[in-house]
Phi, psi and omega in degrees: 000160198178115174077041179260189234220111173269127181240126192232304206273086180288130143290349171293325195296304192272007202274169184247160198220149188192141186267117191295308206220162190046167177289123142241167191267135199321332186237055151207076179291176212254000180271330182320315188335313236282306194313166187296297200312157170288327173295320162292108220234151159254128180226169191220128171278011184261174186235002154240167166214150179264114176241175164242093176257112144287081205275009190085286166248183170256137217226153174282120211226130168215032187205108168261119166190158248202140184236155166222150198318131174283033189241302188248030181075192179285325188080013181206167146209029135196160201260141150197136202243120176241166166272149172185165172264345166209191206280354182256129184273017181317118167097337185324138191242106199291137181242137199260100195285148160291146170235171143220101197321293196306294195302288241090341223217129200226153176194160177216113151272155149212204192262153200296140162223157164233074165260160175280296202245177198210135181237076165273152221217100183238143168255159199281199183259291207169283212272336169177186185212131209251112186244117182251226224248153167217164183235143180191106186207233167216133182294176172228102161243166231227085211286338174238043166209162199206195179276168158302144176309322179274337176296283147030086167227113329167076185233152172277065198281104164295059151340353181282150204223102146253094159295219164199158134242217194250042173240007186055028174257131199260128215236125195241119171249115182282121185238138203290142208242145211215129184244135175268129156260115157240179170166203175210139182261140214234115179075031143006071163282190184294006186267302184278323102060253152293306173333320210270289188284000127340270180334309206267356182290329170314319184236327182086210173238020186258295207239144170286160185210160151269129174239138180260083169329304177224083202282345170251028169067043194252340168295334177178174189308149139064022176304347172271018179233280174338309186264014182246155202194128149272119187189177162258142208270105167308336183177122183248124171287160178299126155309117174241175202251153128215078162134166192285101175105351185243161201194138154235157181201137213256143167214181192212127195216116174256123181310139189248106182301000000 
């Protein structure tokens, strides 16, 4: 584990949004982005689209990413996110998000910008495109600290419901499968410190954030997906100190439907 990485303060939640290129469809409006769930979603029966995030002023941003409904995927199959100081992107230098399908989950760090407005561009499954939550702010990371290693823990959960009857034949009511990430981040300074109850004064156990465990993939295939999460802190522990000015402090982030 290595760098990890908080995405907290979205500009989306406040930003105004408006579809540039397609249709959408009446009972998935385009405000769906804004709600917590994952399910409320937004589509366009076109299969590319355009949105607009309008963020009001202009703001420093070096971090994107993006989740899709936990029922039905991403709803796309590829991203491209531009910047601009107004509404015409001429020259706009396209920036290309990683996806990953099996994970749900797409993201982009870069070098620092300062725009108002953003023109994402997305393309479709064939029939149309489908959008669940997005993110577009400043990362908060932890530049030499992650969960511990012996902590670190890592569960898949299967919500699917299986009986037998007494012939062992098994009858499956299927369900979404939804991942906890916990651990404990261990020796703390003061830096990080404050960063961490920022973060939790900001969201509680009420709102979801994001976290990159491992934004650069060093733990395992596609560990930089794998190990990312929309989700909410299911349980933060009392902090204790080890050592004068250092601090540990164990958490737990459950995945958000």
């Amino acid at each position: 584990m290595c760098k990890l990485t908080f995405l907290s303060e979205n500009y989306v939640n406040d930003a105004d949004l408006s579809i540039i290129t397609g249709v959408s469809d009446s009972q998935f409006p385009l405000d769906n982005i804004k709600d917590l769930r994952t399910t409320k979603v937004f589509r366009s029966s076109d299969n590319t689209v355009e949105l607009l995030v309008d963020l009001g002023v202009t703001q420093n941003i070096d971090s994107f990413a993006i989740v899709g409904s936990s029922t039905d995927g991403l709803g796309f199959t590829a991203l491209t996110i531009k910047g601009s100081g107004s509404t015409d992107f001429t020259g706009s230098t396209p920036i290309n998000i990683d996806l990953n399908q099996e994970n749900n989950f797409g993201f982009k760090l870069f070098t620092e910008v300062n725009f108002r407005y953003w023109k994402l561009e997305f393309t479709g499954t064939g029939g149309f495109t489908e959008v669940s939550k997005i993110f577009l702010g400043k990362k908060i990371q932890f530049e030499e600290n992650s969960f511990s290693q012996s902590s670190f823990r890592y569960v898949n959960n299967d919500n699917s419901r299986v009986s037998e009857n007494e012939y062992e034949q098994p009858f499956v009511d299927i369900r979404t499968r939804n991942k906890t990430l916990s651990g404990t981040i261990q020796h703390m300074n003061r830096t990080e410190f404050d960063l961490l109850n920022e973060i939790f004064n900001r969201h509680g156990i009420r709102t979801p954030l994001w976290i990159l465990t491992d934004p650069e993939g060093l733990s395992a295939t596609d560990g930089e997906f794998l190990f990312s999460i929309y989700g909410r802190f299911a349980r933060v522990r009392a902090i204790s100190s080890s050592g004068f000015g250092l601090y540990n402090a164990s958490l737990q982030i459950k995945q958000v439907g």
